[in-house]
Backbone as CSV, one residue per row, in Angstrom:
resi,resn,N_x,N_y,N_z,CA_x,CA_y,CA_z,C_x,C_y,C_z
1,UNK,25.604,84.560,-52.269,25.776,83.528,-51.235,24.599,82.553,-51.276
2,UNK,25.005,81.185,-51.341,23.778,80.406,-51.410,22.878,80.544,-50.284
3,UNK,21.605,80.058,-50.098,21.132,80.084,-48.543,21.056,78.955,-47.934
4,UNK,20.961,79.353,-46.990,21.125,77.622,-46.466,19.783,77.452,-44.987
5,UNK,19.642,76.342,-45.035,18.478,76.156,-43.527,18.951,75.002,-42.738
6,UNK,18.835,75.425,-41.364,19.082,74.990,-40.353,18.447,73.754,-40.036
7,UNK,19.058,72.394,-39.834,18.447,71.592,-39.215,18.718,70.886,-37.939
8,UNK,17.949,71.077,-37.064,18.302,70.523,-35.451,17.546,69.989,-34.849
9,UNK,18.832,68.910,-34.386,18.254,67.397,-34.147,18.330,67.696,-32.248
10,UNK,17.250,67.731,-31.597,17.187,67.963,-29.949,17.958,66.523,-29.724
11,UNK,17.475,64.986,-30.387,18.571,63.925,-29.848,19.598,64.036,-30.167
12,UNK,20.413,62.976,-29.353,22.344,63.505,-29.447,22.548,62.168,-30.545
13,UNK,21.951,61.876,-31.136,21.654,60.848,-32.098,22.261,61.681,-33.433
14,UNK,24.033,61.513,-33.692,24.252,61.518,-34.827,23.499,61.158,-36.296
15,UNK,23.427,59.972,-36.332,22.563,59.207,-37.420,20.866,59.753,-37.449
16,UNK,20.276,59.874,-36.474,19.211,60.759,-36.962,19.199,62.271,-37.401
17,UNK,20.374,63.346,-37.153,20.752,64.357,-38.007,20.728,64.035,-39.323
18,UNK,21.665,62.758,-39.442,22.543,62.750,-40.943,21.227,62.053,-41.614
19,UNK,20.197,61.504,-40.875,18.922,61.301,-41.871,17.996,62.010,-42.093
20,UNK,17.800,63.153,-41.370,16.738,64.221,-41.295,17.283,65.319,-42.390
21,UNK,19.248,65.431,-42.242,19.587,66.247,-43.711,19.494,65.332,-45.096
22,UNK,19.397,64.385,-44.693,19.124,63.609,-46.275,17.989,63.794,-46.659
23,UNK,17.171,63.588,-45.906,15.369,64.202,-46.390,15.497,65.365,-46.865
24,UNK,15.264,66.483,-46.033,15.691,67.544,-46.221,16.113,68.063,-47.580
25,UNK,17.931,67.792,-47.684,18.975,67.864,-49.060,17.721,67.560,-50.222
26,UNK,17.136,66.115,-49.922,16.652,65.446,-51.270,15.498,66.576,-51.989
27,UNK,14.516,67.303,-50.605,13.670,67.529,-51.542,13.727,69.452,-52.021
28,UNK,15.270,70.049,-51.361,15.730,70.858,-51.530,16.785,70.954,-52.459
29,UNK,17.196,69.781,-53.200,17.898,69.545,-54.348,18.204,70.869,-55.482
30,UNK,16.797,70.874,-56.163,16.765,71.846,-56.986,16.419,73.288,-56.901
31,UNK,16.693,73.663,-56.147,16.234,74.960,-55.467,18.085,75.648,-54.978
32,UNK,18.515,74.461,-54.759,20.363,75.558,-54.886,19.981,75.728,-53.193
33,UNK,19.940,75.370,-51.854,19.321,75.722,-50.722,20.069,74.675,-50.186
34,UNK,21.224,75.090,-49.539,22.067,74.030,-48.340,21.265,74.064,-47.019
35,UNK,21.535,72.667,-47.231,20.999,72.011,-45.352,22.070,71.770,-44.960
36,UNK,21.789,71.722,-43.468,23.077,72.101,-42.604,22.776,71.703,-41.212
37,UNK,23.345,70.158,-40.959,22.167,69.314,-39.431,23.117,69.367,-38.669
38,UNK,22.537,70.033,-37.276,23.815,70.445,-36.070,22.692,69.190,-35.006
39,UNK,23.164,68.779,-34.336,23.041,67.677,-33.295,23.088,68.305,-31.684
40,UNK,22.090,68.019,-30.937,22.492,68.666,-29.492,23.085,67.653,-28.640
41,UNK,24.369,68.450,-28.226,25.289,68.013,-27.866,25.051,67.049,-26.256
42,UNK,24.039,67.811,-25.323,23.555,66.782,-24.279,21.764,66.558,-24.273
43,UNK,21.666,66.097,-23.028,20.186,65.460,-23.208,19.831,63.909,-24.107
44,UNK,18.088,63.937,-24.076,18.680,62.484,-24.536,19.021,62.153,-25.600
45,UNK,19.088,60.729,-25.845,19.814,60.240,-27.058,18.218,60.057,-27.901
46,UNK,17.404,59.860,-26.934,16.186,59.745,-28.017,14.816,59.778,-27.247
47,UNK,14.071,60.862,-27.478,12.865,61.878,-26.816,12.010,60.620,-26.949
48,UNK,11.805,59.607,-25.933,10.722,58.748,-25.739,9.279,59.855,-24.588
49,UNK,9.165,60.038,-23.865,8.501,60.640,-22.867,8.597,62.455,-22.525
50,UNK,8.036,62.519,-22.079,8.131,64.122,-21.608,8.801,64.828,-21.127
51,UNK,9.451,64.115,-19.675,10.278,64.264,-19.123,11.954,64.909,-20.370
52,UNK,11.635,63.631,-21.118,12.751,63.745,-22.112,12.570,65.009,-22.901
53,UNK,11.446,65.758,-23.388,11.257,66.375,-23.984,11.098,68.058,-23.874
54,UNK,11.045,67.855,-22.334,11.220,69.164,-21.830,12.355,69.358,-21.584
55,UNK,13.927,68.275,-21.687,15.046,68.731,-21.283,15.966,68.976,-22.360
56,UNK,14.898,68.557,-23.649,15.363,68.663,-24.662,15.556,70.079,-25.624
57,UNK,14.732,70.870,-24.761,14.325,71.855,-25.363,15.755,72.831,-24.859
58,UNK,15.594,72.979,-23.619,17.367,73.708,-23.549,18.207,73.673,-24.194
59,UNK,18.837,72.471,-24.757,20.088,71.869,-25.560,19.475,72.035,-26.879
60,UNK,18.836,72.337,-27.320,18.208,72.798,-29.093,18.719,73.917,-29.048
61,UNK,17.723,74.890,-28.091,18.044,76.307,-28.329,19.652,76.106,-28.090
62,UNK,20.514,75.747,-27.509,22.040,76.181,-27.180,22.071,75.923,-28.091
63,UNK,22.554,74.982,-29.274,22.782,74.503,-30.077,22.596,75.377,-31.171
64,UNK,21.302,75.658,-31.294,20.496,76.362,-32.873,21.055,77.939,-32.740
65,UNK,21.580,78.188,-31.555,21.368,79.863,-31.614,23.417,79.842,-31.755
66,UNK,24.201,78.643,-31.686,24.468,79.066,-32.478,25.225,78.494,-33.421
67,UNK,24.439,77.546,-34.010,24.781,77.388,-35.558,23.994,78.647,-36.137
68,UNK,23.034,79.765,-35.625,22.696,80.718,-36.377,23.751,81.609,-36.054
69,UNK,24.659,82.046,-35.943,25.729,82.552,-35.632,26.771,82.216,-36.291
70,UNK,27.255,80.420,-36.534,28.066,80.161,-37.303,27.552,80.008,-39.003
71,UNK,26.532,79.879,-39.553,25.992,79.557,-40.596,24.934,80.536,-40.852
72,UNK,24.644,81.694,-40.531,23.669,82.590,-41.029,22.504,82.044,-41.353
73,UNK,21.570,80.916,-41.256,20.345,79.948,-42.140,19.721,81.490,-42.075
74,UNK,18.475,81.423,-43.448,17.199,81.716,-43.694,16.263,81.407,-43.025
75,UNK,16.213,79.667,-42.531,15.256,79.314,-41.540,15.577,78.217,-40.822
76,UNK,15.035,77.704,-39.351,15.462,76.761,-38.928,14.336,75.649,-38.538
77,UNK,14.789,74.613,-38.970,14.014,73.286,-38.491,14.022,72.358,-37.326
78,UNK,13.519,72.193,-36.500,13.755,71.637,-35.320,12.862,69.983,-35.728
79,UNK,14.179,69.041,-35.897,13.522,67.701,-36.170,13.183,67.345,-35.321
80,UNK,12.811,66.873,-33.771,11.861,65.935,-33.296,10.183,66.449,-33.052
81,UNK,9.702,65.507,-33.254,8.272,65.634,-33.431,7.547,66.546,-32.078
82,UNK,8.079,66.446,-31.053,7.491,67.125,-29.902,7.707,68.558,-30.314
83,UNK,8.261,68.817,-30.974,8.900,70.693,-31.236,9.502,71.341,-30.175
84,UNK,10.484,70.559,-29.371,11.284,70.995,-28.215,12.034,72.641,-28.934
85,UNK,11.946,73.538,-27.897,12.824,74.901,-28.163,11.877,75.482,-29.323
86,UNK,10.767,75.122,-29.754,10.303,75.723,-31.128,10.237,77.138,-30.566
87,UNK,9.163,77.488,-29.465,8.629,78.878,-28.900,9.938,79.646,-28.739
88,UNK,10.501,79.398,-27.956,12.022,79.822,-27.447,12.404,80.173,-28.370
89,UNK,12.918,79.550,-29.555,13.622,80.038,-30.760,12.843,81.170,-31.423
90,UNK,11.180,81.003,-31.485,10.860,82.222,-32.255,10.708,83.460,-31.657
91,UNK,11.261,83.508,-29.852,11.544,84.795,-29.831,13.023,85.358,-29.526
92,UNK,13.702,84.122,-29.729,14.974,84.991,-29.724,15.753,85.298,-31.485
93,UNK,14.964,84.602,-32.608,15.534,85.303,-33.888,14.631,85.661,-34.819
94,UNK,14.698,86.568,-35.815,13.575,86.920,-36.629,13.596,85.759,-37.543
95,UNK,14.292,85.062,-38.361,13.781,83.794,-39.136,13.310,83.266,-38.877
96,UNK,12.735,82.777,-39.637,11.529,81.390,-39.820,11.990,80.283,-38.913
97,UNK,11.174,80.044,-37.918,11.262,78.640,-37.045,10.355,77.745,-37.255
98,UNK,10.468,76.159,-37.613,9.311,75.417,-37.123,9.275,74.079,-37.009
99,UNK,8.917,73.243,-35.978,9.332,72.243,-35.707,8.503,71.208,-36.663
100,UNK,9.128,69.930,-36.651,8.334,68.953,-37.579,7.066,68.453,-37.498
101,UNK,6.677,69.025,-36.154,5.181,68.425,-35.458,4.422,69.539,-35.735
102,UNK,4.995,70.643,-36.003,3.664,71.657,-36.012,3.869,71.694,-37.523
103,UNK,4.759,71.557,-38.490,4.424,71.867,-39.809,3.447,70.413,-40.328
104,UNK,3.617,69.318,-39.925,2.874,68.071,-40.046,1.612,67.865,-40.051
105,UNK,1.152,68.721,-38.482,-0.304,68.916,-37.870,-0.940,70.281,-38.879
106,UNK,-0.147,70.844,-39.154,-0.739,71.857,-40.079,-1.651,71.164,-41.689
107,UNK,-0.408,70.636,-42.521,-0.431,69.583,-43.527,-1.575,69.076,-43.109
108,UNK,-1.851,68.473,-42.182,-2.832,67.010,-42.089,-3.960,67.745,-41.555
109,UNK,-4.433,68.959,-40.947,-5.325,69.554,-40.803,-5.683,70.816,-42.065
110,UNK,-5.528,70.824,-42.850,-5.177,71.431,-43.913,-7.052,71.371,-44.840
111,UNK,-7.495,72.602,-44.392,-8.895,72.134,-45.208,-9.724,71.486,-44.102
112,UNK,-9.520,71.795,-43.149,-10.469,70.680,-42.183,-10.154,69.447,-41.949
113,UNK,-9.452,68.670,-42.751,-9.221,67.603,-42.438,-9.416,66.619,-41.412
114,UNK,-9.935,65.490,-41.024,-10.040,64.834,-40.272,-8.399,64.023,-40.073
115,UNK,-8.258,64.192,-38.951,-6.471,63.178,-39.054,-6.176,62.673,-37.961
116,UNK,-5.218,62.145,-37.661,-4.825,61.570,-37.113,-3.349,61.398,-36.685
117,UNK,-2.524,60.816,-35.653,-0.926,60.730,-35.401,-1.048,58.985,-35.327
118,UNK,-0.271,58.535,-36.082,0.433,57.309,-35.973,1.701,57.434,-35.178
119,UNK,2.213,56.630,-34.356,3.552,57.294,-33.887,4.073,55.138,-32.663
120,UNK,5.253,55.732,-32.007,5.736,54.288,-30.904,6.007,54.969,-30.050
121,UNK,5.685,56.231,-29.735,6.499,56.745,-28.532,4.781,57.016,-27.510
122,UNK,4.285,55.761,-26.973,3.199,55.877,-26.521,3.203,57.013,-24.689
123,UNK,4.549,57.150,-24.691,4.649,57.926,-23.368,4.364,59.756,-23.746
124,UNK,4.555,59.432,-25.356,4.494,61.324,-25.999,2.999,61.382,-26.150
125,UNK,1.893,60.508,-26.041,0.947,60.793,-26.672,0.240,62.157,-25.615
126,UNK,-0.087,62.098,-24.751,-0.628,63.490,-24.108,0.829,64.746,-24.671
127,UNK,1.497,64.520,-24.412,2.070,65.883,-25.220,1.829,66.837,-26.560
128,UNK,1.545,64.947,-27.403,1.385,65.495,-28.940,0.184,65.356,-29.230
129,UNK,-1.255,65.313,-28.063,-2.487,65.879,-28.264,-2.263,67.138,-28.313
130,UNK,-1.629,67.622,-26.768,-1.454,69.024,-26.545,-0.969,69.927,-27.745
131,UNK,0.112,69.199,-28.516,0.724,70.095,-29.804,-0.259,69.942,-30.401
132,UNK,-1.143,69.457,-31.147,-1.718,69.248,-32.149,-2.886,71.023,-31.499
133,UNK,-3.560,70.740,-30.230,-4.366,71.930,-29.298,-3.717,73.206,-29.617
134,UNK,-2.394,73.237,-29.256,-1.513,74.308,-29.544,-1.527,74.839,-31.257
135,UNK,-1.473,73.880,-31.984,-1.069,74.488,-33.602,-2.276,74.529,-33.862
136,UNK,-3.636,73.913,-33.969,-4.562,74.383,-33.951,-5.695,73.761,-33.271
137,UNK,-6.331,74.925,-32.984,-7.048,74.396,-32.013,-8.333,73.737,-32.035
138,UNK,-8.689,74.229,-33.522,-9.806,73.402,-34.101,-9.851,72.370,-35.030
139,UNK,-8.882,71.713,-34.439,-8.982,70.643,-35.590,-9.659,69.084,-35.480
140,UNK,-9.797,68.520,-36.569,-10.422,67.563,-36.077,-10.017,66.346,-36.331
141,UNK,-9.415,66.096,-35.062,-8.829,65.165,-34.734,-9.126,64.059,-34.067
142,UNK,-8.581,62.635,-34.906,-8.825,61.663,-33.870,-8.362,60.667,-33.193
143,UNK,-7.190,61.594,-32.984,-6.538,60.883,-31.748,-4.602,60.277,-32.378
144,UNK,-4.259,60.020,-31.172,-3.327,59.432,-31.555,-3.259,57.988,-31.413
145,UNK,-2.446,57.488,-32.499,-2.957,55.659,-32.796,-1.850,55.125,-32.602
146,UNK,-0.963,54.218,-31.427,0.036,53.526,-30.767,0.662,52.074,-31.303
147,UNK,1.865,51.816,-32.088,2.346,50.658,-31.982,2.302,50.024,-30.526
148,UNK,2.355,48.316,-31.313,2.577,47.821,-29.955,3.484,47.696,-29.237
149,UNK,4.613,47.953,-29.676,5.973,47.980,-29.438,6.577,49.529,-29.050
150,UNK,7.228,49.652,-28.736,8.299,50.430,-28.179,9.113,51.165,-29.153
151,UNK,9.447,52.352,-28.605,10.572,53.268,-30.033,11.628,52.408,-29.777
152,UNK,12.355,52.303,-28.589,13.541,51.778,-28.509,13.695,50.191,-29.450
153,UNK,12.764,49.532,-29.109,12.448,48.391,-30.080,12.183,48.369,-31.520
154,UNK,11.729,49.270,-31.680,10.914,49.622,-33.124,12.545,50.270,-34.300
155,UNK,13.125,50.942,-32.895,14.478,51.880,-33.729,14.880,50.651,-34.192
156,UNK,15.687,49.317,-34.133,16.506,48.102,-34.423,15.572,47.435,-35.483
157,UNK,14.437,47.909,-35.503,13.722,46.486,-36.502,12.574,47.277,-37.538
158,UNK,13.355,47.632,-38.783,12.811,48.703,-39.733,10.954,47.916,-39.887
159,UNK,11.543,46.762,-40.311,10.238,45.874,-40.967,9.176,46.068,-40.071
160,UNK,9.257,45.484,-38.792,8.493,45.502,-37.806,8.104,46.964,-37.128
161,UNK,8.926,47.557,-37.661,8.422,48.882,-37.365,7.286,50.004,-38.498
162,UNK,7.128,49.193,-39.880,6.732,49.011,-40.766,5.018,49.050,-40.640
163,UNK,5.145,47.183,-40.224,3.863,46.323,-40.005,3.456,47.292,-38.813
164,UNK,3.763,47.761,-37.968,3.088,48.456,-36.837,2.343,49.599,-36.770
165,UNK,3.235,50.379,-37.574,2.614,51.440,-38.019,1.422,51.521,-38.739
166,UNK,1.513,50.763,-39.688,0.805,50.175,-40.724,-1.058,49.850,-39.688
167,UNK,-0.352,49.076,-39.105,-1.483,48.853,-38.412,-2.389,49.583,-37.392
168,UNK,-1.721,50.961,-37.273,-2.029,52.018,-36.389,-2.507,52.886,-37.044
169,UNK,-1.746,52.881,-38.131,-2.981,53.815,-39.337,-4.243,53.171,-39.969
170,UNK,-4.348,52.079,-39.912,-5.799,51.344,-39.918,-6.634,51.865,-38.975
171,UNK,-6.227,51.451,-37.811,-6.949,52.273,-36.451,-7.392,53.533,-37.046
172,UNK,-6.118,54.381,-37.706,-6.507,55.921,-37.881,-7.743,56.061,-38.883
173,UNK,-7.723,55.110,-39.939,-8.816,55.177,-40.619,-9.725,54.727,-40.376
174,UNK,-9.937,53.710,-39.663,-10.995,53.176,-38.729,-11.763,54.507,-38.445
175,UNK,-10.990,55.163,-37.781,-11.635,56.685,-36.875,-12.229,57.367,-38.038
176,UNK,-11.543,57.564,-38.916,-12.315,58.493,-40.160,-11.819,59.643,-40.395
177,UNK,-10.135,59.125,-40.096,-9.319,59.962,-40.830,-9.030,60.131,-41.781
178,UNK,-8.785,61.301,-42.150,-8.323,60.829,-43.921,-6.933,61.536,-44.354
179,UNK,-6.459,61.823,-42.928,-5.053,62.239,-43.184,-4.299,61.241,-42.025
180,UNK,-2.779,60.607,-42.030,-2.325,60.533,-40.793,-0.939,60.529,-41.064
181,UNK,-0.427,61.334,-40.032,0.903,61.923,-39.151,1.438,60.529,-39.305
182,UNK,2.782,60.285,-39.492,3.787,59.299,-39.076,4.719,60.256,-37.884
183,UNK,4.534,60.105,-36.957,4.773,61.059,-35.748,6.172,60.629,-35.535
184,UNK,7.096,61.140,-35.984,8.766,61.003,-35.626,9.887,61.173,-36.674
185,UNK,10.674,61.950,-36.991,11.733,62.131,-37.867,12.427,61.029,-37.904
186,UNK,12.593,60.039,-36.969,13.506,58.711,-37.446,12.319,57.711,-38.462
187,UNK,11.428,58.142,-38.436,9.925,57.499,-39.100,9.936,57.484,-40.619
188,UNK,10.746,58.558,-40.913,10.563,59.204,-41.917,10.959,57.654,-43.544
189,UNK,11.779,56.344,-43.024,11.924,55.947,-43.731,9.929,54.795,-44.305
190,UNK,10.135,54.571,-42.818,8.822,53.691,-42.758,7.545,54.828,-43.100
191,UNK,7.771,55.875,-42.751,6.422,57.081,-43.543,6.757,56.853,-45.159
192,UNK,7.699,57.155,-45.654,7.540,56.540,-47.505,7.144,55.135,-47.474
193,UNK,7.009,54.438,-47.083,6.815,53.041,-47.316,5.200,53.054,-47.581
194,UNK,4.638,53.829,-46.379,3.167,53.859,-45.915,2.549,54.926,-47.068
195,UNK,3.254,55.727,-47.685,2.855,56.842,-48.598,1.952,55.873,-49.409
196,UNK,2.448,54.695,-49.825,1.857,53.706,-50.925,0.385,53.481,-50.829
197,UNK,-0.381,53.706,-49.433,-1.373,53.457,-48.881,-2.276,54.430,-50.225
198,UNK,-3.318,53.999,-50.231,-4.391,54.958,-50.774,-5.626,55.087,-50.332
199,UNK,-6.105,54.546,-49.112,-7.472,55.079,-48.470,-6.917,56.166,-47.861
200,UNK,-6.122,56.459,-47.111,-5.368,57.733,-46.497,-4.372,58.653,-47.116
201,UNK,-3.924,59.837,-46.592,-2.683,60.537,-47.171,-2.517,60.411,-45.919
202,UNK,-1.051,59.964,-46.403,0.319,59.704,-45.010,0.976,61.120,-45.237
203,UNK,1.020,61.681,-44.132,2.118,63.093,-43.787,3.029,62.343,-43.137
204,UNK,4.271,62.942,-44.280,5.440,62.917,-43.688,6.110,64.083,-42.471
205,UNK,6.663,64.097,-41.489,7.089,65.184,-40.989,8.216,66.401,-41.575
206,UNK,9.365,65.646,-42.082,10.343,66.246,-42.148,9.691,67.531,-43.964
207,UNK,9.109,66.691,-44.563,8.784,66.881,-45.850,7.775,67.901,-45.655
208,UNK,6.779,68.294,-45.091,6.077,68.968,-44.209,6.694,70.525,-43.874
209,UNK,7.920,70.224,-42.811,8.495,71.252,-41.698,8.983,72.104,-43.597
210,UNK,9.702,71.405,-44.396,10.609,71.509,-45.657,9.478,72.677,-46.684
211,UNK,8.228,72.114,-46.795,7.302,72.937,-47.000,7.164,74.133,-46.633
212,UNK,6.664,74.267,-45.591,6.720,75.281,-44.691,7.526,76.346,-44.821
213,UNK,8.897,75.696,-44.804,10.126,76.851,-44.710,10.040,77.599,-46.069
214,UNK,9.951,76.612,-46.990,9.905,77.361,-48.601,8.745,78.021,-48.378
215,UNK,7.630,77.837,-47.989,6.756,78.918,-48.317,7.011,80.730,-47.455
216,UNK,7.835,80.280,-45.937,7.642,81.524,-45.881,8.822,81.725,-46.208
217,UNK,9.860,81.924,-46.938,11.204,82.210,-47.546,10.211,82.766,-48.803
218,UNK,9.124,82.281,-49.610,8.729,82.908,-50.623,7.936,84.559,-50.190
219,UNK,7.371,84.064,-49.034,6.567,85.315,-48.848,7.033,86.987,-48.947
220,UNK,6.269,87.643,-49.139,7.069,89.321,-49.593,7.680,89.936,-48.260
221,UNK,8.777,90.440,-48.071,9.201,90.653,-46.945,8.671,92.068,-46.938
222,UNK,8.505,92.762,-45.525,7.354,93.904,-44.873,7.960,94.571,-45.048
């Protein structure tokens, strides 16, 4: 039986599933490893603030527990960057759980690293200090760096969502980072764009969480 891994999208945002399994698919290609993106069915359409993100976390877990039921996965991925339902999920199944924000913050703290979050969702930033506190606690971090614009704005206008970023990871290197987060799975097109950069390494999220899963799928089972 092939294996396959779980991907779940906390927004009810069709089109960000079907882009988080295209990442995903692409860099699981050769490995024979089906992705498989289930969508939560309520809550919001797109985790701007906290509020949003704590209601998001209910409708993941409904969702994930059970496409693990209908699809057996090896491991599951929880695409939005806040890691709504991550905890929840790792105690209700023994597979591998991990959301895109904690496999990211891992990556970019990796060795000590100095890093940083680029991100538009300036209402998440105390949350995704807190995640970064949570995954580790010593890291050294500096800070999260804000478009001027808006997700909701930023979602309609790739380019401009581009130049913004762009310019928030300057900030990040300004600070004396030498890693930075593109903080969001819908990001993920404008994070390759920014890969091109070479004073910094740009972490991707989804590419990251994708990591992760392969490594502990390799590890020796107890």
């Amino acid at each position: 039986m092939t294996d396959s891994i779980l991907v779940v999208n906390p927004n009810t945002n069709e089109a960000t599933t079907e882009m988080l399994v295209e990442v995903a698919a692409g860099l699981l290609a050769e490995t024979g490893t089906r992705v498989i993106g289930i969508t939560a069915r309520a809550g919001p359409r797109m985790i701007t603030n906290a509020a949003a993100l704590t209601d998001a976390a209910t409708h993941t877990v409904d969702v994930a527990m059970e496409g693990i039921d209908l699809h057996h996965p090896v491991a599951i991925i929880v695409g939005a960057f806040g890691d709504p339902g991550v905890s929840e999920l790792r105690s209700l199944t023994d597979i591998p759980v991990v959301g895109i924000g904690e496999a990211a913050v891992l990556a970019a703290s990796k060795g000590g690293r100095r890093f940083a979050i680029a991100t538009t969702t300036g209402e998440l930033a105390d949350s995704l200090c807190s995640l970064v506190a949570r995954v580790d606690p010593s890291a050294d971090f500096a800070g999260v760096m804000l478009t001027s614009t808006g997700p909701l704005a930023l979602a309609c206008a790739y380019e401009e969502s581009v130049t913004e970023l762009d310019a928030a990871v300057d900030e990040a290197a300004a600070a004396g980072a030498g890693a930075v987060v593109i903080g969001g799975g819908p990001l993920s097109a404008a994070a390759r764009v920014l890969s091109a950069r070479s004073d910094v390494v740009i972490i991707e999220p989804v590419p990251s969480a994708v990591e992760w899963v392969l490594g502990k799928i390799a590890e020796p089972q107890a």
